[in-house]
N, CA, C and O of each residue as an XYZ file, in Angstrom:
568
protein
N       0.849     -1.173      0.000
C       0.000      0.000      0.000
C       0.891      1.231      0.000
O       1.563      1.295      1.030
N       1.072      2.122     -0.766
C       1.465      3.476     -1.070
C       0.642      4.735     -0.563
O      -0.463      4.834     -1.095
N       0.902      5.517      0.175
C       0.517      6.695      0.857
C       1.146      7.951     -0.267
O       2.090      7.918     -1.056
N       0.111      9.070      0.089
C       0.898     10.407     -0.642
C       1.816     10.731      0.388
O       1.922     10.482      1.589
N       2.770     11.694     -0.907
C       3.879     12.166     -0.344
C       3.661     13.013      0.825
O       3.228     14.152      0.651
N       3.984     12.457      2.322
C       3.555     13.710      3.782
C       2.140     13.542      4.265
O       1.520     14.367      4.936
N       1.609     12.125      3.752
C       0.879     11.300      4.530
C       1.419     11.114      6.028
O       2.638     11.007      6.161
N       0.402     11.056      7.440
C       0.681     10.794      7.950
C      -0.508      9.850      8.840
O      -1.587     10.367      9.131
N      -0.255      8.747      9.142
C      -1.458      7.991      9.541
C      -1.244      8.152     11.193
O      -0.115      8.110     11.683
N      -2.449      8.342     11.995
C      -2.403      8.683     13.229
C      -3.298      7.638     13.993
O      -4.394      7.264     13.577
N      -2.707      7.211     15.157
C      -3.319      6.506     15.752
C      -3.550      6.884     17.398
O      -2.942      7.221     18.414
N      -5.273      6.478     16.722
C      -6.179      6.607     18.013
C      -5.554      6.350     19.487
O      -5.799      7.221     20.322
N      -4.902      5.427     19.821
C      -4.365      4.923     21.157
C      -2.967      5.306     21.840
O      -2.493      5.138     22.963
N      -2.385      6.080     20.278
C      -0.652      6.231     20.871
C      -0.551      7.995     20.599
O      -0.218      8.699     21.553
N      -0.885      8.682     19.142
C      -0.807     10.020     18.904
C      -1.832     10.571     19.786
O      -1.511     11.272     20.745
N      -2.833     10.342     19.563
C      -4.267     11.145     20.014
C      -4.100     11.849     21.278
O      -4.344     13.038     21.481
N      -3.411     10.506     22.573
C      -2.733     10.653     23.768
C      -2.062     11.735     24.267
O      -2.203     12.340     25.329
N      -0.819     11.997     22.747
C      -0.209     12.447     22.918
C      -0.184     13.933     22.754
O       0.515     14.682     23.438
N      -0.887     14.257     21.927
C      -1.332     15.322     21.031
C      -2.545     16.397     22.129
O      -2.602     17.624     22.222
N      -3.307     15.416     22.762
C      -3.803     15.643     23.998
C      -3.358     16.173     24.909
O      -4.019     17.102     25.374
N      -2.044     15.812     25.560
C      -0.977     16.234     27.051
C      -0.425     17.663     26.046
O      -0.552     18.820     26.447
N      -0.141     17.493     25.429
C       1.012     18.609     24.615
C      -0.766     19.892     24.594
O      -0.834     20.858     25.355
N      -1.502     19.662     23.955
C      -2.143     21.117     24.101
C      -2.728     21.181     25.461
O      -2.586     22.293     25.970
N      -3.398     20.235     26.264
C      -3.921     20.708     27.317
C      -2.467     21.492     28.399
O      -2.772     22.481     29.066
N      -1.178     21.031     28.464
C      -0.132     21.480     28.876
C       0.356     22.733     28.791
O       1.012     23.412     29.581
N      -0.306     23.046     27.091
C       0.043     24.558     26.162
C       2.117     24.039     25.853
O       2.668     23.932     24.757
N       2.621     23.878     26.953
C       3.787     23.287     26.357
C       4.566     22.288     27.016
O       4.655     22.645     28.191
N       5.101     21.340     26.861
C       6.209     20.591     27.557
C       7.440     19.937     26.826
O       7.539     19.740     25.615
N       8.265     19.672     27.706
C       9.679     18.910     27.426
C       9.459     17.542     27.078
O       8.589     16.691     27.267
N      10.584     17.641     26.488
C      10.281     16.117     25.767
C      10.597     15.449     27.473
O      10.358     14.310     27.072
N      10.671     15.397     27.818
C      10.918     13.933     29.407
C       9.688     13.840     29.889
O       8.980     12.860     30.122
N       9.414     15.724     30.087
C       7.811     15.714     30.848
C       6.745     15.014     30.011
O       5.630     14.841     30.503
N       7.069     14.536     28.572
C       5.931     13.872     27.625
C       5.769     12.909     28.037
O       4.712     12.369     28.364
N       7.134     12.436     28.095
C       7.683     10.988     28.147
C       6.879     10.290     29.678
O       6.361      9.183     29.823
N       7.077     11.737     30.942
C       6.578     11.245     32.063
C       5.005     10.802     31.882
O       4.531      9.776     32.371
N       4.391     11.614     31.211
C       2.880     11.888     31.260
C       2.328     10.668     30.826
O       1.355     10.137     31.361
N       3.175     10.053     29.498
C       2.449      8.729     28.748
C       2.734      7.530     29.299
O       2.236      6.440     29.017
N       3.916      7.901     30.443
C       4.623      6.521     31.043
C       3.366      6.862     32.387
O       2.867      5.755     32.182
N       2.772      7.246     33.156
C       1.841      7.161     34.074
C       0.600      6.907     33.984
O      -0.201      6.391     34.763
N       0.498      7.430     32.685
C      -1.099      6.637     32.146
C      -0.828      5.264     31.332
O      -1.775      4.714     30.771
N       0.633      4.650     31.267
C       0.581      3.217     30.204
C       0.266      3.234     29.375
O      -0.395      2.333     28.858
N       0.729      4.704     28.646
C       0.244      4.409     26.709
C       1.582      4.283     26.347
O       1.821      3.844     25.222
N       2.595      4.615     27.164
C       3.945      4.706     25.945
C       5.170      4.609     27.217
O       4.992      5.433     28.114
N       6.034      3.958     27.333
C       7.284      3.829     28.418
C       8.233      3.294     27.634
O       8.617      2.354     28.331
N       8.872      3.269     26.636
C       9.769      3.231     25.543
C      10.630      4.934     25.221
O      10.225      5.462     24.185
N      11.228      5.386     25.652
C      11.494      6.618     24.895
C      11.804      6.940     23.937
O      11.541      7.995     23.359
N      12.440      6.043     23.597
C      12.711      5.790     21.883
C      11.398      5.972     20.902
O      11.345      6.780     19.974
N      10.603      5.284     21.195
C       9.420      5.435     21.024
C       8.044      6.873     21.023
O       7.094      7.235     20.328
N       8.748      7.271     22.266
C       8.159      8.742     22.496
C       8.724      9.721     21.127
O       7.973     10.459     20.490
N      10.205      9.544     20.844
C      10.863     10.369     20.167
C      10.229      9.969     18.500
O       9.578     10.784     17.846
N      10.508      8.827     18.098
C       9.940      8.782     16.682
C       8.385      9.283     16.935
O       7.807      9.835     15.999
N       7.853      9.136     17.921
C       6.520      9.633     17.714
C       6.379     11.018     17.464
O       5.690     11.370     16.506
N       7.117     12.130     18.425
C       6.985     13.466     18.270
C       7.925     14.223     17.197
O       7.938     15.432     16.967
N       8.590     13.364     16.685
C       9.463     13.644     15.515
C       8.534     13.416     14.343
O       8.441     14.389     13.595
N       7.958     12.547     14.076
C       7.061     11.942     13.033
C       5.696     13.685     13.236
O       5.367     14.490     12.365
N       5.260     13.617     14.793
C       4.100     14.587     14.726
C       4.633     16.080     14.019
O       4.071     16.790     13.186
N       6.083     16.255     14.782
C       6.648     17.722     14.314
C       6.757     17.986     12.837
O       6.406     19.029     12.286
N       7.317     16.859     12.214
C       7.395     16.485     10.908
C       6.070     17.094     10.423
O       6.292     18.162      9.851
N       5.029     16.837     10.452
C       3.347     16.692      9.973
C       2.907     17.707     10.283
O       1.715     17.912     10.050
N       3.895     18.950     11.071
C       3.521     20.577     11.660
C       2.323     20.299     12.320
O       1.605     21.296     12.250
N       1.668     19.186     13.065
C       0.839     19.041     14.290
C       1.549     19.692     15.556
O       0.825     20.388     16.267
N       2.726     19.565     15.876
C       3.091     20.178     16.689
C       4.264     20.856     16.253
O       4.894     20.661     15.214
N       4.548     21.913     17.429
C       5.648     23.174     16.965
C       7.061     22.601     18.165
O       6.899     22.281     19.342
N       8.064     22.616     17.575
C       9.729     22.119     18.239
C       9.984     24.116     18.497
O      10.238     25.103     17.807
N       9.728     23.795     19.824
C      10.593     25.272     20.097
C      12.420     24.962     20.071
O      12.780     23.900     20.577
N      13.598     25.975     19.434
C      14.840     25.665     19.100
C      15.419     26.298     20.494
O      15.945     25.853     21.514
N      15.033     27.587     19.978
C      15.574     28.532     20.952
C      15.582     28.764     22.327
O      16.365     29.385     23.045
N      14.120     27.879     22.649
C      13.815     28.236     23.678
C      14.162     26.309     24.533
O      13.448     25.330     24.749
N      15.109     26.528     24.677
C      15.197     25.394     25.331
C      15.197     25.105     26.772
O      16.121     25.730     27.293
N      14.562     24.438     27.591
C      14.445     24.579     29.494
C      14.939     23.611     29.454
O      14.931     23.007     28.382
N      15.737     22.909     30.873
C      16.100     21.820     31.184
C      17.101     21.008     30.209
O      17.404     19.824     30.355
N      17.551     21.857     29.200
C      18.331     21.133     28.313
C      17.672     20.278     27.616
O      18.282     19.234     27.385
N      16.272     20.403     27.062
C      15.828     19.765     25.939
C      14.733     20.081     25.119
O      13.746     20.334     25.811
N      14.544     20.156     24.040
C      12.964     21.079     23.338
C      12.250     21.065     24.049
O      12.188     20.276     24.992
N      11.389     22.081     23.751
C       9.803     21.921     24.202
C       9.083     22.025     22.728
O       9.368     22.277     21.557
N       8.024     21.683     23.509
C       6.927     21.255     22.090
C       5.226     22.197     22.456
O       4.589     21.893     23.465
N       5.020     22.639     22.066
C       3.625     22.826     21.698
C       2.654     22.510     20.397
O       3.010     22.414     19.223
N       1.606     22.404     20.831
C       0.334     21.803     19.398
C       0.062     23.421     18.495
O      -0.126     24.448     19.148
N       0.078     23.433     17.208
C      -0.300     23.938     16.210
C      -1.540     24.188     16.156
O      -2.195     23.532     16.966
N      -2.323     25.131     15.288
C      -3.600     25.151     14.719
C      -3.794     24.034     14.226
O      -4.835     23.407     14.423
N      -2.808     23.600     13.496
C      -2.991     22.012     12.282
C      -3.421     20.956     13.369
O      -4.461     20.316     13.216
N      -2.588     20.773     14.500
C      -3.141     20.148     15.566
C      -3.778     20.025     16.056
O      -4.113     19.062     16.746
N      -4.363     21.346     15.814
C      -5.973     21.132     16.945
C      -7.212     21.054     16.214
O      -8.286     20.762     16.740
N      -7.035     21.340     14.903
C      -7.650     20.646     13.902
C      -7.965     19.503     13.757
O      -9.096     19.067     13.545
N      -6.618     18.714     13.902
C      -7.118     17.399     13.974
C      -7.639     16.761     15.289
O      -8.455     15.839     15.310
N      -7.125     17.302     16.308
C      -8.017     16.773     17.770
C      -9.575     16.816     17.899
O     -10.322     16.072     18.534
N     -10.002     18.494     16.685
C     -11.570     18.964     17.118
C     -11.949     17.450     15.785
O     -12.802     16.584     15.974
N     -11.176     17.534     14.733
C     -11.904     16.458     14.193
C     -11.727     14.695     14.288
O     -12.022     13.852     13.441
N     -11.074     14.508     15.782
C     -11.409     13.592     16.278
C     -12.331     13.696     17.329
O     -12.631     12.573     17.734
N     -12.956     14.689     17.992
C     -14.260     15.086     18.355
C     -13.112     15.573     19.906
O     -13.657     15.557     21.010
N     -11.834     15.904     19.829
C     -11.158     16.246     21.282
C     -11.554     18.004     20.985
O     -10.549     18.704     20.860
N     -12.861     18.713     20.871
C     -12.246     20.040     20.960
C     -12.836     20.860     21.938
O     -13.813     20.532     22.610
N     -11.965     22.411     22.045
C     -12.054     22.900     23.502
C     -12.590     24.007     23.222
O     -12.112     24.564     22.233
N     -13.678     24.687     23.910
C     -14.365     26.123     23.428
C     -13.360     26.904     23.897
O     -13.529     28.032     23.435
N     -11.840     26.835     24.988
C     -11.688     27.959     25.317
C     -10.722     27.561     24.007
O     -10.726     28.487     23.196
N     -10.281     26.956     23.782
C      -9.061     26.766     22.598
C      -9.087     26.254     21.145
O      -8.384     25.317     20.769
N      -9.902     26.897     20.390
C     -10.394     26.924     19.425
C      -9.108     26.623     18.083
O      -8.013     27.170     18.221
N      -9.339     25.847     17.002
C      -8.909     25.585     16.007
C      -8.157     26.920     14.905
O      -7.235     26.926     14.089
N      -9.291     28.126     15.513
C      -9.209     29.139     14.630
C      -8.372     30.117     15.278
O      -8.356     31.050     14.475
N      -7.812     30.373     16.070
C      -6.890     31.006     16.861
C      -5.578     31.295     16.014
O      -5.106     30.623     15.097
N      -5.236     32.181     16.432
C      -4.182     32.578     15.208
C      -2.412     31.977     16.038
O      -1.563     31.322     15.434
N      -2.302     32.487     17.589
C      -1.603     31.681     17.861
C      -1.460     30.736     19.627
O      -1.545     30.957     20.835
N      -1.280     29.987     18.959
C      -1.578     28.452     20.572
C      -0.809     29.211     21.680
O      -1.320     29.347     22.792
N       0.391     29.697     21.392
C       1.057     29.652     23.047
C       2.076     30.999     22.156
O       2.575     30.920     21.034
N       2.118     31.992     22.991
C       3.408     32.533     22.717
C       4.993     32.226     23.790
O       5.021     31.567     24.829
N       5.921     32.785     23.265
C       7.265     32.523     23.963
C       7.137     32.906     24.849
O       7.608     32.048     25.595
N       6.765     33.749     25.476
C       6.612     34.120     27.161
C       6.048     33.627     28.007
O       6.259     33.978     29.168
N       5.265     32.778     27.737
C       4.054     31.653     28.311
C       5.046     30.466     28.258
O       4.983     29.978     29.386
N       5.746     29.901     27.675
C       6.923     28.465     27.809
C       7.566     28.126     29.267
O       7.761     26.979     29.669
N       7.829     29.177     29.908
C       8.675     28.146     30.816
C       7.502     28.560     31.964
O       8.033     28.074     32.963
N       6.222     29.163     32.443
C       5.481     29.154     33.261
C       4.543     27.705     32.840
O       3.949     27.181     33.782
N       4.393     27.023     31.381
C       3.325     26.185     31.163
C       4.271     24.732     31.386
O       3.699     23.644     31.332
N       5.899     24.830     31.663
C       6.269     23.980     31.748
C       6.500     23.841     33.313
O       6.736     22.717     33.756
N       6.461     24.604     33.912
C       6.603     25.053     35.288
C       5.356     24.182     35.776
O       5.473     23.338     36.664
N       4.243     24.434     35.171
C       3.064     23.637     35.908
C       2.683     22.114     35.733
O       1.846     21.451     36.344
N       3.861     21.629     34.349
C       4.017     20.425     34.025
C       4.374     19.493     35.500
O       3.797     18.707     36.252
N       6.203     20.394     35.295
C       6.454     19.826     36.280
C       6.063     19.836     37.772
O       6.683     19.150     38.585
N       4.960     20.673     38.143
C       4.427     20.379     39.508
C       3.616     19.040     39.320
O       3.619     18.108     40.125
N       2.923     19.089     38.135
C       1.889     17.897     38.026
C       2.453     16.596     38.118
O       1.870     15.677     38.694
N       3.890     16.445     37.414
C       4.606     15.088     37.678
C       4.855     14.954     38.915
O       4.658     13.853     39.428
N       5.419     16.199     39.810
C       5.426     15.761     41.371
C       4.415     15.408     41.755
O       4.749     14.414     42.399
N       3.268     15.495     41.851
C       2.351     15.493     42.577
C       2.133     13.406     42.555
O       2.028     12.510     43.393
N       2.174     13.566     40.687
C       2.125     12.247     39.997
C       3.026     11.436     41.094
O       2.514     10.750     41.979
N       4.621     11.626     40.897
C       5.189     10.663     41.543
C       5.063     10.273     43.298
O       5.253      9.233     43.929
N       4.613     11.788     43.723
C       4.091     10.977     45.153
C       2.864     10.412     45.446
O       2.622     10.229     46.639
N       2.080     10.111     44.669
C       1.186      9.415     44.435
C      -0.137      9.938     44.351
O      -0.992      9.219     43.834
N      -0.482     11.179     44.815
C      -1.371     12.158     44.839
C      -2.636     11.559     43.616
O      -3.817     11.334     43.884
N      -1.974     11.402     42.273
C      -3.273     10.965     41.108
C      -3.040      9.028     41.038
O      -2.773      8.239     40.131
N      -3.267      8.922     42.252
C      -2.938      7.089     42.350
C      -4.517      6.994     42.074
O      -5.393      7.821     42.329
N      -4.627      5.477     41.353
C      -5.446      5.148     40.735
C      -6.994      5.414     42.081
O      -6.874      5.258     43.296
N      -8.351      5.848     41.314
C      -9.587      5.865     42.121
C      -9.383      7.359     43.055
O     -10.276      7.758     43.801
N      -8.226      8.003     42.899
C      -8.085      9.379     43.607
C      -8.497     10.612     42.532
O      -9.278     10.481     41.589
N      -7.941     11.565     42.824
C      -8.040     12.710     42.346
C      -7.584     12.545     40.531
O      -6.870     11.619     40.146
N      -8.025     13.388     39.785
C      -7.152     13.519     38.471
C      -6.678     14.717     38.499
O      -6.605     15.463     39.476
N      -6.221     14.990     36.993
C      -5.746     16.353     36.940
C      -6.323     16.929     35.758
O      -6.064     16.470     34.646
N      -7.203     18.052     35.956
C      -7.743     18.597     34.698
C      -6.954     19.941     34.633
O      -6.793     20.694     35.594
N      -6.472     20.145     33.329
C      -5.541     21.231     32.877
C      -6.788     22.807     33.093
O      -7.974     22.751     33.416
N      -5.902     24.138     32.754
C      -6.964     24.980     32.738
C      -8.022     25.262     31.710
O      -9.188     25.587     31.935
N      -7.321     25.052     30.310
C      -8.238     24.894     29.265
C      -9.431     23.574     29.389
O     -10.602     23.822     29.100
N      -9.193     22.763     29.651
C     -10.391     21.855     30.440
C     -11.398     22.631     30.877
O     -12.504     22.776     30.357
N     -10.851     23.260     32.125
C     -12.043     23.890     32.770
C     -12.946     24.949     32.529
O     -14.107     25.016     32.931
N     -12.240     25.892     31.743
C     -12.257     26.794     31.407
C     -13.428     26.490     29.844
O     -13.722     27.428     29.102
């Protein structure tokens, strides 16, 4: 079977996931991805994490910040193209609309990664242990 050139086939159980943490986040590091999919058991391979968000960046679903690097490694945020495809997998958000001209600016990066990493603490002391509390981002609520 032959695909067009910059085809990209997405799957329900491993991208969708992922594509999910990255806009409700507005932005994170590639480890903090890595943490998020390894606590819910969609993805604990990192290798794996990486062809995935390489393949998404590739497909301009999500944006590779260069410059702005925290912790010594990209950060990533979701695209318009991205959230395009989330509203037309039925993931979409009234406060964060498809039509928005832009998802996150540079000054917003290291406060949206800032709240990442509180959420993994909270994660690793057990705080979102299974039948407890979750964590709904602000665009969720909002």
């Amino acid at each position: 079977m032959r695909y067009y050139k910059g085809y990209i086939s997405i799957s329900d159980e491993r991208d969708i996931p992922a594509l999910l943490h990255i806009r409700n986040a507005r932005a994170v590091t590639f480890d903090q991805l890595c943490g998020l999919l390894a606590y819910e058991n969609l993805e604990s391979v990192r290798r794996s994490v990486h062809w995935r968000v390489t393949r998404l960046a590739k497909a301009k679903l999500i944006e590779r910040f260069e410059l702005e690097r925290l912790y010594g490694q990209p950060v990533y945020a979701i695209t318009t193209l991205g959230l395009t495809l989330l509203e037309s997998r039925g993931h979409s958000l009234v406060a964060l609309p498809s039509t928005v001209e832009r998802v996150i600016h540079r000054t917003q990066l290291f406060h949206a990664v800032e709240l990442v990493h509180i959420r993994l603490a909270w994660h690793s002391m057990g705080y979102f242990a299974p039948g407890n509390r979750t964590w709904k981002s602000d665009r969720e609520i909002s």
